[in-house]
SETILO-897099 format. One record per residue: chain; y, z negated, x of N, C-alpha, C in turn. Coordinates in steps of 0.2 Angstrom, whole numbers, plus 5000, padded with zeros to 4 digits. Each point is the difference from the previous one (the first is absolute). Layout:
REM SETILO-897099
<pt cadena="A" n_py="Y" n_pz="Z" n_px="X" ca_py="Y" ca_pz="Z" ca_px="X" c_py="Y" c_pz="Z" c_px="X"/>
...
REM end
This chain:
REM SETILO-897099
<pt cadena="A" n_py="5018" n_pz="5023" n_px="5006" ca_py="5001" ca_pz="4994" ca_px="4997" c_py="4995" c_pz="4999" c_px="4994"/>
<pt cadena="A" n_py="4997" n_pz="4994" n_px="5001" ca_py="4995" ca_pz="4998" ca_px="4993" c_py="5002" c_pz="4999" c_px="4994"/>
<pt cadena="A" n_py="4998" n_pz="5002" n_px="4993" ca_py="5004" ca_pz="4999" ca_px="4995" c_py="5004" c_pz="4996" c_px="4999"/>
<pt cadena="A" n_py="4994" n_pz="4993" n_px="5001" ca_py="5006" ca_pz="4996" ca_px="4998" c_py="4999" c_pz="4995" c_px="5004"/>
<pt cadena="A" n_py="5000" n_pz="5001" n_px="5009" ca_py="5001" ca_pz="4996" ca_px="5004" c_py="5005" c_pz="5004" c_px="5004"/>
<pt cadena="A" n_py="5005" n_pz="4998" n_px="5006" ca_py="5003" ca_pz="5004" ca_px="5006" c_py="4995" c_pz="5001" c_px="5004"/>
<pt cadena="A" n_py="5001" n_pz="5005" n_px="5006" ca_py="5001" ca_pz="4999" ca_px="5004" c_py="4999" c_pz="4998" c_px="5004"/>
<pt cadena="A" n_py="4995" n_pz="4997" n_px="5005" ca_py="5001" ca_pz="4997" ca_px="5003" c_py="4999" c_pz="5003" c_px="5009"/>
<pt cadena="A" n_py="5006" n_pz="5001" n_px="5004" ca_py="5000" ca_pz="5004" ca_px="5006" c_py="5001" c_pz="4994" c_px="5005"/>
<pt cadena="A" n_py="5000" n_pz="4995" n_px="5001" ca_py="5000" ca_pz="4996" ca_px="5004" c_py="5000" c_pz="4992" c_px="4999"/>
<pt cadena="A" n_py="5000" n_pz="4995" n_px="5005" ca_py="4997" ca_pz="4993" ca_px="4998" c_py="5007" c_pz="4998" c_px="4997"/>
<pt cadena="A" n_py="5008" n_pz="5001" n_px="5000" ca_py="5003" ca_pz="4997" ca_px="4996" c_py="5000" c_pz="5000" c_px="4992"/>
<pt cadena="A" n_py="5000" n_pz="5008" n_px="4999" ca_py="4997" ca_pz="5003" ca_px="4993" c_py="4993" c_pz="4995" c_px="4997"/>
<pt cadena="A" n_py="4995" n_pz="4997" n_px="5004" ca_py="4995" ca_pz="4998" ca_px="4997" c_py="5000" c_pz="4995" c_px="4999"/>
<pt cadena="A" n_py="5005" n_pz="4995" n_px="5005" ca_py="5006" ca_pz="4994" ca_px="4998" c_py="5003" c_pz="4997" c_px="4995"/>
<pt cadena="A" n_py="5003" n_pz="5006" n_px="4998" ca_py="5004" ca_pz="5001" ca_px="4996" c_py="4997" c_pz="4999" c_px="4994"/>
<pt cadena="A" n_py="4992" n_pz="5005" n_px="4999" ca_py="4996" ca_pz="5000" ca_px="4993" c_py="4999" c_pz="4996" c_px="5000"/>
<pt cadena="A" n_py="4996" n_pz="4997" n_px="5003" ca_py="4997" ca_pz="4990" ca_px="5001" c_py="5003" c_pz="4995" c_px="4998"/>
<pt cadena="A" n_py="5006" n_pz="5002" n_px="5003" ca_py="5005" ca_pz="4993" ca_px="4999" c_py="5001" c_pz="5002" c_px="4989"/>
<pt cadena="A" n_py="5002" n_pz="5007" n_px="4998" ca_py="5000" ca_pz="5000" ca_px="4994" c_py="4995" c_pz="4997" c_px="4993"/>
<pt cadena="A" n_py="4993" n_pz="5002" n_px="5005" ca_py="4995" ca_pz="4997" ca_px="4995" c_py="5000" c_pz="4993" c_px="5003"/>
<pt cadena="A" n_py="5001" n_pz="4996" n_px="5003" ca_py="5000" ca_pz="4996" ca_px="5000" c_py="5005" c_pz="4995" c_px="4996"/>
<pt cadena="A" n_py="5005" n_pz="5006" n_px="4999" ca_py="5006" ca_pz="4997" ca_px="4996" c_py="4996" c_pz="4998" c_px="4992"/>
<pt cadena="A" n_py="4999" n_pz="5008" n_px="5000" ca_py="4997" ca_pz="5000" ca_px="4993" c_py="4993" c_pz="4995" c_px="4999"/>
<pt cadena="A" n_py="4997" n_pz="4997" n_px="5004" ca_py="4993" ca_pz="4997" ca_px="5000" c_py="5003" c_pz="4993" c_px="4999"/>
<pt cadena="A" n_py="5005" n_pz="4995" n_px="5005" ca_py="5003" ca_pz="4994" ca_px="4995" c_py="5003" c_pz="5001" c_px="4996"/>
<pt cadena="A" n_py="5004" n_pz="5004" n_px="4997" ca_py="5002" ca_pz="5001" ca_px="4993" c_py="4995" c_pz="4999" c_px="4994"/>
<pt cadena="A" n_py="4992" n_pz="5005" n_px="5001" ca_py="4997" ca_pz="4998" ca_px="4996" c_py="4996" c_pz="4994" c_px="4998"/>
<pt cadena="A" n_py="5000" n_pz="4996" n_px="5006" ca_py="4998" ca_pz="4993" ca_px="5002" c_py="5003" c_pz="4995" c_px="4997"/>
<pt cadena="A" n_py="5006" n_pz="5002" n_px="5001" ca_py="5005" ca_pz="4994" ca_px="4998" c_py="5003" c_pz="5005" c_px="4992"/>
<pt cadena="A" n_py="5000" n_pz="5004" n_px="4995" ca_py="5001" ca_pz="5002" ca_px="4993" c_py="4994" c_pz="5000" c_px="4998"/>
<pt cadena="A" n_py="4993" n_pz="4999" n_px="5002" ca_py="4994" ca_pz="5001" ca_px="4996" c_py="4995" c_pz="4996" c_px="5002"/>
<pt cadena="A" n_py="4998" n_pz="5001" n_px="5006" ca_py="4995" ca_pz="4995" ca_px="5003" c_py="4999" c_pz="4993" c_px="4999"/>
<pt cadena="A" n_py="5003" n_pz="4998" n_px="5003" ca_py="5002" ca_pz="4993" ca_px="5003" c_py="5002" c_pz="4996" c_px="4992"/>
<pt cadena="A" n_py="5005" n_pz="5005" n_px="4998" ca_py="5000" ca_pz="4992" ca_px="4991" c_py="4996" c_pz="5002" c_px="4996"/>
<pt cadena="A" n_py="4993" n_pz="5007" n_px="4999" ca_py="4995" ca_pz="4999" ca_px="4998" c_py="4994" c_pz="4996" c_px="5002"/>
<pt cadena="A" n_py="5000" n_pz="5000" n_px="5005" ca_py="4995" ca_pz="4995" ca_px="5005" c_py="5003" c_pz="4992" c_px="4998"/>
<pt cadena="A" n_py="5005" n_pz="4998" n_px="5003" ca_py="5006" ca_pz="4994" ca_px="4995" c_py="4996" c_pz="4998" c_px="4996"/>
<pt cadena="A" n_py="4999" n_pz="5006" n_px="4995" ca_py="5003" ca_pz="4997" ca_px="4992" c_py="4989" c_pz="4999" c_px="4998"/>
<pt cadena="A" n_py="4998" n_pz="5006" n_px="5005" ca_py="4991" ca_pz="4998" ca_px="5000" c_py="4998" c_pz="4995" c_px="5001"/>
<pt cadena="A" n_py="5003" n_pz="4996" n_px="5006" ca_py="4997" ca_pz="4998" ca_px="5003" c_py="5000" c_pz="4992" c_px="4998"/>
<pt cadena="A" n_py="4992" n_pz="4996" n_px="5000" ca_py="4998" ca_pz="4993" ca_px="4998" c_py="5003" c_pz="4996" c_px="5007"/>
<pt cadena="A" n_py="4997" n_pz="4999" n_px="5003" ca_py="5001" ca_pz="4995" ca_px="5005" c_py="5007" c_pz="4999" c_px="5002"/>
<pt cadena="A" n_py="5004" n_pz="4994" n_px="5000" ca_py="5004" ca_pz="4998" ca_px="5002" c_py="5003" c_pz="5003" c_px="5007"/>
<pt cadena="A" n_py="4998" n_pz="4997" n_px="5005" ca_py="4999" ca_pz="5001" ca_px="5007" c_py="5001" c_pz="5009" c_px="4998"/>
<pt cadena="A" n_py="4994" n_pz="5002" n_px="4999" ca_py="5002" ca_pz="5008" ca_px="5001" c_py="5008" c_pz="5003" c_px="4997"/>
<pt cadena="A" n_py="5002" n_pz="4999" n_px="4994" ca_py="5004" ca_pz="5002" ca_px="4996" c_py="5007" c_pz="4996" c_px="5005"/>
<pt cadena="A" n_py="5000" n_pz="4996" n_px="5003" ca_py="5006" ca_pz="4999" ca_px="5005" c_py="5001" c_pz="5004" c_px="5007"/>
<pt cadena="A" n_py="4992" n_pz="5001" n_px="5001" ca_py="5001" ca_pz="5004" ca_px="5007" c_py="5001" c_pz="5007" c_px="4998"/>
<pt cadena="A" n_py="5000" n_pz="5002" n_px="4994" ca_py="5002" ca_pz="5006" ca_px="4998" c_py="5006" c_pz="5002" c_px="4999"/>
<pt cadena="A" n_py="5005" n_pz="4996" n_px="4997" ca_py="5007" ca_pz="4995" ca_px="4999" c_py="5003" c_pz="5003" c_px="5007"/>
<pt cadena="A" n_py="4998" n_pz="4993" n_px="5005" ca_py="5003" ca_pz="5002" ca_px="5007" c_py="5000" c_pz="5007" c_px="5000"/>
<pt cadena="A" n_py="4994" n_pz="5004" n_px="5000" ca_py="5001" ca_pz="5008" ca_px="5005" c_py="5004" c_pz="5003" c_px="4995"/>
<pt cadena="A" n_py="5000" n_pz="4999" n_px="4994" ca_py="5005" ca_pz="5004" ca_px="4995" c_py="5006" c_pz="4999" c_px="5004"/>
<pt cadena="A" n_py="5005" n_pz="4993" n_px="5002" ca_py="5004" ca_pz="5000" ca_px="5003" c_py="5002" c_pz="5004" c_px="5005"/>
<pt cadena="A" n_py="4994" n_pz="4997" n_px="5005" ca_py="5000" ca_pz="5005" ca_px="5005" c_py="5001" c_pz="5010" c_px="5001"/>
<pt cadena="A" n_py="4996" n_pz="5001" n_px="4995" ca_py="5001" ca_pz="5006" ca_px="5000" c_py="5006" c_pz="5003" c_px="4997"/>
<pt cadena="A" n_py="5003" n_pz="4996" n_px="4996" ca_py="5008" ca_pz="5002" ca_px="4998" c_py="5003" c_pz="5001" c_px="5008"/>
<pt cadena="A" n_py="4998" n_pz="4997" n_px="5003" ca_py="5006" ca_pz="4999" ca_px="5007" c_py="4995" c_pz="5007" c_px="5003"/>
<pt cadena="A" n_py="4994" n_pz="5002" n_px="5002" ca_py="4995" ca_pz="5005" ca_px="5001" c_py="5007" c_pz="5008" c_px="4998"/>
<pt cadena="A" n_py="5002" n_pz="5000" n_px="4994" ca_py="5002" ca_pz="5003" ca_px="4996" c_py="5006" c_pz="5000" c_px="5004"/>
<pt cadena="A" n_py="5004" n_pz="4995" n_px="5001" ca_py="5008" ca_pz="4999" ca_px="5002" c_py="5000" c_pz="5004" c_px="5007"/>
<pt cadena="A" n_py="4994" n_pz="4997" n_px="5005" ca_py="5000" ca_pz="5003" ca_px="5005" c_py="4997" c_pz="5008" c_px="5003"/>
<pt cadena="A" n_py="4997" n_pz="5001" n_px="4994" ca_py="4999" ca_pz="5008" ca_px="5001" c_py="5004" c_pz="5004" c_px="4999"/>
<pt cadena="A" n_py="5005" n_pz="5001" n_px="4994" ca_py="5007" ca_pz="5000" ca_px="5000" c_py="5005" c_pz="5002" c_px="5002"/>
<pt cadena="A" n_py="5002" n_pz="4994" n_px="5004" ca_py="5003" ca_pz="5000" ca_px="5007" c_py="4998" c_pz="5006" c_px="5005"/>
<pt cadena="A" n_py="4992" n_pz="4999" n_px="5000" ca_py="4999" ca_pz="5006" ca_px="5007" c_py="5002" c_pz="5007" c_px="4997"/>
<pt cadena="A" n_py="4996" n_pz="4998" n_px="4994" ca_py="5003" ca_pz="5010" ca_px="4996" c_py="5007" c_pz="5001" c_px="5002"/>
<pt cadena="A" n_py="5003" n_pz="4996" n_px="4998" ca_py="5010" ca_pz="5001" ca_px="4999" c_py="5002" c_pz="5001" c_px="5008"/>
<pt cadena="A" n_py="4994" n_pz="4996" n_px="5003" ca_py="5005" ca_pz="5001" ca_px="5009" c_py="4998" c_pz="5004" c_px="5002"/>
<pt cadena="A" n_py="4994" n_pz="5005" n_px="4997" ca_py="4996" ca_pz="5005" ca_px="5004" c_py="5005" c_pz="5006" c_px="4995"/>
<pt cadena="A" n_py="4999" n_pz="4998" n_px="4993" ca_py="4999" ca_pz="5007" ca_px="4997" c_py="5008" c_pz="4999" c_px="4995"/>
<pt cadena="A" n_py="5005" n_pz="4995" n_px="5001" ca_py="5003" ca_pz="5000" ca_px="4997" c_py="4999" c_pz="4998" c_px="4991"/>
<pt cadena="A" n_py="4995" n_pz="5000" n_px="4998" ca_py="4996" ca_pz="5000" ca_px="4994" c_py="4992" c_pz="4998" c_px="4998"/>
<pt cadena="A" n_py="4998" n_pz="4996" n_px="4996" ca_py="4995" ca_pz="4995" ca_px="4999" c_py="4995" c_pz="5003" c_px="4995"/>
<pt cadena="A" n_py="5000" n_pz="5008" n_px="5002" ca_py="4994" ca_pz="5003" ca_px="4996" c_py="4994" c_pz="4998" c_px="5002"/>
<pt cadena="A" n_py="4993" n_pz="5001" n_px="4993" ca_py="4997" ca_pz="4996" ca_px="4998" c_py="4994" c_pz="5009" c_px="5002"/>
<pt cadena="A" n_py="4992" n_pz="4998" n_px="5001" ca_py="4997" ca_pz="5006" ca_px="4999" c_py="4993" c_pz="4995" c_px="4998"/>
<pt cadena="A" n_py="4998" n_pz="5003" n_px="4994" ca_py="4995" ca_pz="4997" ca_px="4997" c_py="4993" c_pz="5000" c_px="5004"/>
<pt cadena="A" n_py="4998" n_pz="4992" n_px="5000" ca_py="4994" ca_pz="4996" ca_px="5003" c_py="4994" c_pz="5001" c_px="4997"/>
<pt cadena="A" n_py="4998" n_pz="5003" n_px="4999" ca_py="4994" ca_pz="5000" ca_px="4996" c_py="4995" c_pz="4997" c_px="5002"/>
<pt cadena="A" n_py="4997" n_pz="4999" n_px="5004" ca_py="4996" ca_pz="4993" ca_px="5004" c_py="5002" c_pz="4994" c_px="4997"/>
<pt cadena="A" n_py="5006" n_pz="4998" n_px="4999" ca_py="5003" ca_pz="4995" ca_px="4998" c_py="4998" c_pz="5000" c_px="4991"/>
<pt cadena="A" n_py="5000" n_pz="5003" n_px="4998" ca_py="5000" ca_pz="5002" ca_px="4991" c_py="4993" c_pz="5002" c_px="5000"/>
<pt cadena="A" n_py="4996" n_pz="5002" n_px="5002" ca_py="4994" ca_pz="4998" ca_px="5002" c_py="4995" c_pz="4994" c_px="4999"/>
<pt cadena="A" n_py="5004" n_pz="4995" n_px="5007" ca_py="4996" ca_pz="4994" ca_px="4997" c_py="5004" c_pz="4997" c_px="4995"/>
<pt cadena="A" n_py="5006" n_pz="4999" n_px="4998" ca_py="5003" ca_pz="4995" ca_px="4996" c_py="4997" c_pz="5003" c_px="4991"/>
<pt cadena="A" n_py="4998" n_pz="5007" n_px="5003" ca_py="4997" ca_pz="5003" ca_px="4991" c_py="4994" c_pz="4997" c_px="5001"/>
<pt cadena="A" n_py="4994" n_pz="5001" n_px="5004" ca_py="4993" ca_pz="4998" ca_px="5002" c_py="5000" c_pz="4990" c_px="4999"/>
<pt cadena="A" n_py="5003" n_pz="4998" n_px="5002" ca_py="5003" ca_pz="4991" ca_px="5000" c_py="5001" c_pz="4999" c_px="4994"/>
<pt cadena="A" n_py="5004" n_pz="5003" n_px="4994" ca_py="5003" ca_pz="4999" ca_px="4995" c_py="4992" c_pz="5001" c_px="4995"/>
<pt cadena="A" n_py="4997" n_pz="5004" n_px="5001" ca_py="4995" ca_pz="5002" ca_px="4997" c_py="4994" c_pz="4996" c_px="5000"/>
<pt cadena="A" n_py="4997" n_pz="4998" n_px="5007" ca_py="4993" ca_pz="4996" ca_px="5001" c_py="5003" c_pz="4994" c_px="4997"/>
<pt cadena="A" n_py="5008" n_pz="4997" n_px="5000" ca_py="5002" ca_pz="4993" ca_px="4999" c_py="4999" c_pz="5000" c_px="4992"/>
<pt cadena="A" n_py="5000" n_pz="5006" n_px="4996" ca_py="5000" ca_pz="5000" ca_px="4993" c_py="4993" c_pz="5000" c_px="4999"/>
<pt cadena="A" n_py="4996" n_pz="5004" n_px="5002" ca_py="4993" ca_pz="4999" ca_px="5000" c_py="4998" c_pz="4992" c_px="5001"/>
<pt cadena="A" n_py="5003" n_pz="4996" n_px="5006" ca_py="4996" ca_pz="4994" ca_px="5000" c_py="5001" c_pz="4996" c_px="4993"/>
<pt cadena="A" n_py="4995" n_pz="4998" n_px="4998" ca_py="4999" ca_pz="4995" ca_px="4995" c_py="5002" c_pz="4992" c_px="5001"/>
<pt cadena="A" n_py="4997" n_pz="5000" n_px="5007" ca_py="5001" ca_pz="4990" ca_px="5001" c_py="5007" c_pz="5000" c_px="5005"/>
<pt cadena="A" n_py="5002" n_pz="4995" n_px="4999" ca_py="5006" ca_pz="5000" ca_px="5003" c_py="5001" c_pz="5001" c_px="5009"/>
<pt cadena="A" n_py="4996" n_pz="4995" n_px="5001" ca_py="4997" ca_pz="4998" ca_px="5008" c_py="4998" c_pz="5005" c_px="5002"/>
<pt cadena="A" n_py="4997" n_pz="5007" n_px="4995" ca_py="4999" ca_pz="5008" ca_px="5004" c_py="5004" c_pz="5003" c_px="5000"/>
<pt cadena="A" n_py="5004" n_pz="5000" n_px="4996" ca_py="5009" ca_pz="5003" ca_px="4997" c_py="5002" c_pz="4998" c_px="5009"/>
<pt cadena="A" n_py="5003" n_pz="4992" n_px="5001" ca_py="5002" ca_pz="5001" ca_px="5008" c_py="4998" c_pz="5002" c_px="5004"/>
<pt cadena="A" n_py="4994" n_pz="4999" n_px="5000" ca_py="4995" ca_pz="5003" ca_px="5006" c_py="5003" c_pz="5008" c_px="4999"/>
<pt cadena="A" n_py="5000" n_pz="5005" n_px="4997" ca_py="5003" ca_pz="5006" ca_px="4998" c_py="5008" c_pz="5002" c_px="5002"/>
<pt cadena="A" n_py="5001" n_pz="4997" n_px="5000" ca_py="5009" ca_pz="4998" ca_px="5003" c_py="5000" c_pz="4998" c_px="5006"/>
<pt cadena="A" n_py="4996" n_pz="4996" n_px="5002" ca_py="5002" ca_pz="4997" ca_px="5008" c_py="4996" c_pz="5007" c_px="5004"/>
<pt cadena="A" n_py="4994" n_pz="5002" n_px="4996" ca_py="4998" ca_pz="5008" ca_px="5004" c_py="5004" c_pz="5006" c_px="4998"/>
<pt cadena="A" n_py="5005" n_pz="4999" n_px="4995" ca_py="5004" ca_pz="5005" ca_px="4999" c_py="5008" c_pz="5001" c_px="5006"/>
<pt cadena="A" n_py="5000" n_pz="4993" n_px="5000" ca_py="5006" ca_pz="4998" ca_px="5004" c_py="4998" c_pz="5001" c_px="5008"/>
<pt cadena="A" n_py="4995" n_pz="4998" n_px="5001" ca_py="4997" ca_pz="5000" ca_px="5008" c_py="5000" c_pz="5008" c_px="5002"/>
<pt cadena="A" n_py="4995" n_pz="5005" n_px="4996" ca_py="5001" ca_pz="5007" ca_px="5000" c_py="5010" c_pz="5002" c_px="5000"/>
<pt cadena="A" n_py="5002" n_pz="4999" n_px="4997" ca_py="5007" ca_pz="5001" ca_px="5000" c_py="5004" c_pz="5000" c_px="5007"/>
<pt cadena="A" n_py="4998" n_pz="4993" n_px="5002" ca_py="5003" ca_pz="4995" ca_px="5007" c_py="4998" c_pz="5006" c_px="5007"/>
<pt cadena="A" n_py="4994" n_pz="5002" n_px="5000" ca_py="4995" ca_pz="5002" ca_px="5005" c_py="5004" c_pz="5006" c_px="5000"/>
<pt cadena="A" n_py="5002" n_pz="5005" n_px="4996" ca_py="5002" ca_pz="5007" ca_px="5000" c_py="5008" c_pz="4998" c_px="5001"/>
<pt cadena="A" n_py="5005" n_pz="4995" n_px="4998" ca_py="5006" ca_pz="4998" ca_px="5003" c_py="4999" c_pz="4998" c_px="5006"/>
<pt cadena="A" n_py="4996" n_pz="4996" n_px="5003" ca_py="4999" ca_pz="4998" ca_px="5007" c_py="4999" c_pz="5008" c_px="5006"/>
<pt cadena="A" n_py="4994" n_pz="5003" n_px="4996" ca_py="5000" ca_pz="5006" ca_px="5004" c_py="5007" c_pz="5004" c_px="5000"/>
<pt cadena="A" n_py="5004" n_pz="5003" n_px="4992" ca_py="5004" ca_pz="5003" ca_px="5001" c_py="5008" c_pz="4997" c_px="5005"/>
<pt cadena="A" n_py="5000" n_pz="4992" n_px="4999" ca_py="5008" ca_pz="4998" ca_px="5005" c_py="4998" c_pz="5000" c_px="5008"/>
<pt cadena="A" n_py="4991" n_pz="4999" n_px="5000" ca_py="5000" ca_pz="4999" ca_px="5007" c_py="5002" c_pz="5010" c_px="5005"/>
<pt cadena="A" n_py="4997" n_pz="5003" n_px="4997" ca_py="5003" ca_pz="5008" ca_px="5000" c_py="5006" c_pz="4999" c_px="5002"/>
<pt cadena="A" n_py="5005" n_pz="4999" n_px="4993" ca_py="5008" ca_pz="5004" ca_px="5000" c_py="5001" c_pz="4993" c_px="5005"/>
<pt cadena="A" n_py="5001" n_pz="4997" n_px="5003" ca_py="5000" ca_pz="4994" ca_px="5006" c_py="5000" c_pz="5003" c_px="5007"/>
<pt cadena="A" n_py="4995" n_pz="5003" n_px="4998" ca_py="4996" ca_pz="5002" ca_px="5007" c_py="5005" c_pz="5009" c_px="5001"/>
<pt cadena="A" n_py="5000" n_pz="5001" n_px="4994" ca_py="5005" ca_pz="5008" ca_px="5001" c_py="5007" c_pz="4998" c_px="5002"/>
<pt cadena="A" n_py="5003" n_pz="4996" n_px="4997" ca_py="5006" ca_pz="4997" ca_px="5000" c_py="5002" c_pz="4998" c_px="5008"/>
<pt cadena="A" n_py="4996" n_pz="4998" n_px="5004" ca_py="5001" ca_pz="4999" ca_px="5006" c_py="4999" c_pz="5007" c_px="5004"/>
<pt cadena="A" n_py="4997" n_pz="5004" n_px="4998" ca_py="4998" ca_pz="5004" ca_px="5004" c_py="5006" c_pz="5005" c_px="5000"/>
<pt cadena="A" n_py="5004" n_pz="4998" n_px="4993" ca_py="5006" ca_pz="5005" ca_px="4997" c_py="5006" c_pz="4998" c_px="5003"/>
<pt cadena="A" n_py="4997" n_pz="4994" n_px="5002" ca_py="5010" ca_pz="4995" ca_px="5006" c_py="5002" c_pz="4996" c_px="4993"/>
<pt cadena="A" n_py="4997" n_pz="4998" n_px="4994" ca_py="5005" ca_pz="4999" ca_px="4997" c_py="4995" c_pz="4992" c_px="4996"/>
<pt cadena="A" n_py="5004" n_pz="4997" n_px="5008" ca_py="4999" ca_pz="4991" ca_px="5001" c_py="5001" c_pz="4997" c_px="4993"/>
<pt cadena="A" n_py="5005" n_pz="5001" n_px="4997" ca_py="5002" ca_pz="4994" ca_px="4996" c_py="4995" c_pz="5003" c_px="4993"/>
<pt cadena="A" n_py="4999" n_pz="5005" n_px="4998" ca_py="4995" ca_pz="5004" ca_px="4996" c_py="4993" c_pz="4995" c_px="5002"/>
<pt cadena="A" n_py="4998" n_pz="5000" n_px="5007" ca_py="4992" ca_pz="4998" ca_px="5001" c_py="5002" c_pz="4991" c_px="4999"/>
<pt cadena="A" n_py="5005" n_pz="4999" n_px="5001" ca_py="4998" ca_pz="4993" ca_px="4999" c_py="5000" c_pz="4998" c_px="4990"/>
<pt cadena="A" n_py="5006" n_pz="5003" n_px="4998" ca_py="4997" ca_pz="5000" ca_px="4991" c_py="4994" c_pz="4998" c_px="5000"/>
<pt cadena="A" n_py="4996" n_pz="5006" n_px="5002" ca_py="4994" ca_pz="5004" ca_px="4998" c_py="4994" c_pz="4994" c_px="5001"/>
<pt cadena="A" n_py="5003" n_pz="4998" n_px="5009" ca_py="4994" ca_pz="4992" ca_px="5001" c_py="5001" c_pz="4997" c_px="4996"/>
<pt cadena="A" n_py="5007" n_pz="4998" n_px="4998" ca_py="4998" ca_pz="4993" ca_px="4997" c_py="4996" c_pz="5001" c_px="4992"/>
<pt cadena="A" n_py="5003" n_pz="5007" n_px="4996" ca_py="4997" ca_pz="5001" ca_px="4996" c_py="4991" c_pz="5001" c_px="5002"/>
<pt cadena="A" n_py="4999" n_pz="5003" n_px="5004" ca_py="4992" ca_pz="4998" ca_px="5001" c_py="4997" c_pz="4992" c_px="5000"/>
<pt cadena="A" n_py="5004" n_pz="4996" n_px="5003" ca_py="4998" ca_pz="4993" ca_px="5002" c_py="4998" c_pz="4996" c_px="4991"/>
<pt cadena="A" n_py="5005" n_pz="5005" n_px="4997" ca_py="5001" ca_pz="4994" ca_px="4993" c_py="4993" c_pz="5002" c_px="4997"/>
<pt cadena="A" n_py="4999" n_pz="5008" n_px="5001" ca_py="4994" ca_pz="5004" ca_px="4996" c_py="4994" c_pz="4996" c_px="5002"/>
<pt cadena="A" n_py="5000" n_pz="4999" n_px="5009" ca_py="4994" ca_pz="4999" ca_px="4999" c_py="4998" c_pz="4990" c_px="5001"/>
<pt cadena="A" n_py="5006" n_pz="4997" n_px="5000" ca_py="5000" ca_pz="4993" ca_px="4994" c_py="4997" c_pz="5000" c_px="4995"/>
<pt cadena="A" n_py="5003" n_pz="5006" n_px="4995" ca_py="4998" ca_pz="4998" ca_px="4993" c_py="4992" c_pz="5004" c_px="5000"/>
<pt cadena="A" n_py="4997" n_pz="5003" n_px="5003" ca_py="4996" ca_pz="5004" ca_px="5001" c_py="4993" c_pz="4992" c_px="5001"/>
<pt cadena="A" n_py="5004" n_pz="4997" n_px="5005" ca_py="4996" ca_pz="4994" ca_px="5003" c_py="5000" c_pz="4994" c_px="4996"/>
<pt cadena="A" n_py="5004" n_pz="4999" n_px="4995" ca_py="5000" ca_pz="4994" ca_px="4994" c_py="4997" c_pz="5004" c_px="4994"/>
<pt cadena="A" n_py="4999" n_pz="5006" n_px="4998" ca_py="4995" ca_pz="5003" ca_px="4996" c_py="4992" c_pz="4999" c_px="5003"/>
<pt cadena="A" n_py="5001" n_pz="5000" n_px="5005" ca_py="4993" ca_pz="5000" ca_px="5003" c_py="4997" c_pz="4994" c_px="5000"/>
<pt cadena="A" n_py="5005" n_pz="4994" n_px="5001" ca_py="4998" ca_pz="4994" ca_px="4999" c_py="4999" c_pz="4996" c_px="4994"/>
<pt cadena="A" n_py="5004" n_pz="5004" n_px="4992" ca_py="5001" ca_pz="4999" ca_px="4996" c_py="4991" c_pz="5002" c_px="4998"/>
<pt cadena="A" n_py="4997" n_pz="5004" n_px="5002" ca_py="4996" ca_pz="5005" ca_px="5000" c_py="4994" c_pz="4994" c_px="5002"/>
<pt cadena="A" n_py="5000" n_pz="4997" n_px="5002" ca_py="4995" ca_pz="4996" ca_px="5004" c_py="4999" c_pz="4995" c_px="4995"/>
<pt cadena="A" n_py="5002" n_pz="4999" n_px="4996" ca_py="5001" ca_pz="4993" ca_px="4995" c_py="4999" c_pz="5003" c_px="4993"/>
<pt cadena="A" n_py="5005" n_pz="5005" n_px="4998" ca_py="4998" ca_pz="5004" ca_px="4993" c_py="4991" c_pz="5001" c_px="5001"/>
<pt cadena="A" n_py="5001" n_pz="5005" n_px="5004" ca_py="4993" ca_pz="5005" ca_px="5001" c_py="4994" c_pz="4997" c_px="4998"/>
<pt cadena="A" n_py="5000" n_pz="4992" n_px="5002" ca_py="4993" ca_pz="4998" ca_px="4999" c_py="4998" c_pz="4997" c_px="4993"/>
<pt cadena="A" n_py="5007" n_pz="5002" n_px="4997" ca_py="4999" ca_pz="4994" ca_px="4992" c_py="4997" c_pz="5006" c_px="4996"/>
<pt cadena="A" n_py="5002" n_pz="5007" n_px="5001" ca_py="4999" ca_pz="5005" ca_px="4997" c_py="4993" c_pz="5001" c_px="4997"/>
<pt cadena="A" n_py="4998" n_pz="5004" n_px="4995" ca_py="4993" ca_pz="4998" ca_px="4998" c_py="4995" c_pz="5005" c_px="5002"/>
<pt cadena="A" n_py="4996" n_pz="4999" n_px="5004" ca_py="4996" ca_pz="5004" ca_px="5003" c_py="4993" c_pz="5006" c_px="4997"/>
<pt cadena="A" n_py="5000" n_pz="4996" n_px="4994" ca_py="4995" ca_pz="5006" ca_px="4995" c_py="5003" c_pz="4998" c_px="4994"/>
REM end
C-alpha cells in the first residue's frame, strides 16, 4: 500500500480511485475555483458562461455521488491534485494580470486547462464503467463528459473574441 494512496490490484480499485478524485476535483471547482474566476472575471459573457458550469457542476457532484454510494456504499473523496494545481496556478497568473482583458484571457486558459483534464478523466471512468458492466454508471459519466466538453467549447469561443482585445506588448 502507498502511504497515502491504496492499492490498487485491479481495474475496479482504479475506478473506484478516479471516480474519488474526481469527486474531490468538482468539489474544488465548484468551493474555490469557479466563484474565484466569478468574482475575477470582467467580461460579462465570460462571467455567465462561468455561472452555467458552476451549475452544472453542482449536478457533476450529485452524479458522482450516486456512483460512489451505488458502487461503494459511501461518497469518499481522494485529493485531486491536478485539479488544485491549475485552480492554484489560474488564481495566480489572474492576480498577476494587471489589465483586465488579460485577467480573462487567464481564466478562459485557466478554465480550458481545467475542461481538457476533466474531458480526459470522464471520458476514462466512461470507457471503464462499461467495460465494468456498470451501464447506468457509463451513461452518468457521458453525459457528464458531454457538458465538460460544451463548456470546454464556449470557453474556446469565448476565447476567440476576449483574446484579441488583450494587449499584445
Amino acid at each position: 500500500m502507498g502511504l497515502f494512496t491504496p492499492d490498487l490490484n485491479n481495474l475496479r480499485e482504479l475506478y473506484k480511485t478516479m471516480l474519488q478524485r474526481s469527486l474531490d476535483s468538482e468539489r474544488q471547482i465548484v468551493n474555490e475555483g469557479l466563484p474565484a474566476m466569478i468574482e475575477d472575471a470582467t467580461n460579462s459573457e465570460l462571467k455567465n458562461a462561468l455561472r452555467t458550469h458552476l451549475q452544472e457542476s453542482k449536478e457533476h457532484i450529485s452524479r458522482l455521488e450516486r456512483i460512489l454510494r451505488d458502487n461503494e456504499g459511501e461518497a469518499n473523496t481522494t485529493k485531486c491534485k491536478v485539479t488544485a494545481a491549475i485552480i492554484s496556478e489560474g488564481g495566480s497568473s489572474a492576480k498577476d494580470a494587471k489589465d483586465q482583458t488579460l485577467r480573462d484571457v487567464v481564466l478562459i486558459a485557466a478554465g480550458n486547462q481545467v475542461e481538457h483534464y476533466e474531458i480526459a478523466v470522464y471520458g476514462t471512468l466512461r470507457n471503464m464503467a462499461i467495460i465494468l458492466g456498470e451501464a447506468d454508471h457509463a451513461a452518468l459519466l457521458d453525459k457528464t463528459l458531454e457538458e465538460e466538453k460544451h463548456a470546454d467549447k464556449v470557453l474556446t469561443e469565448l476565447s476567440e473574441q476576449i483574446n484579441v482585445a488583450a494587449p499584445v506588448a
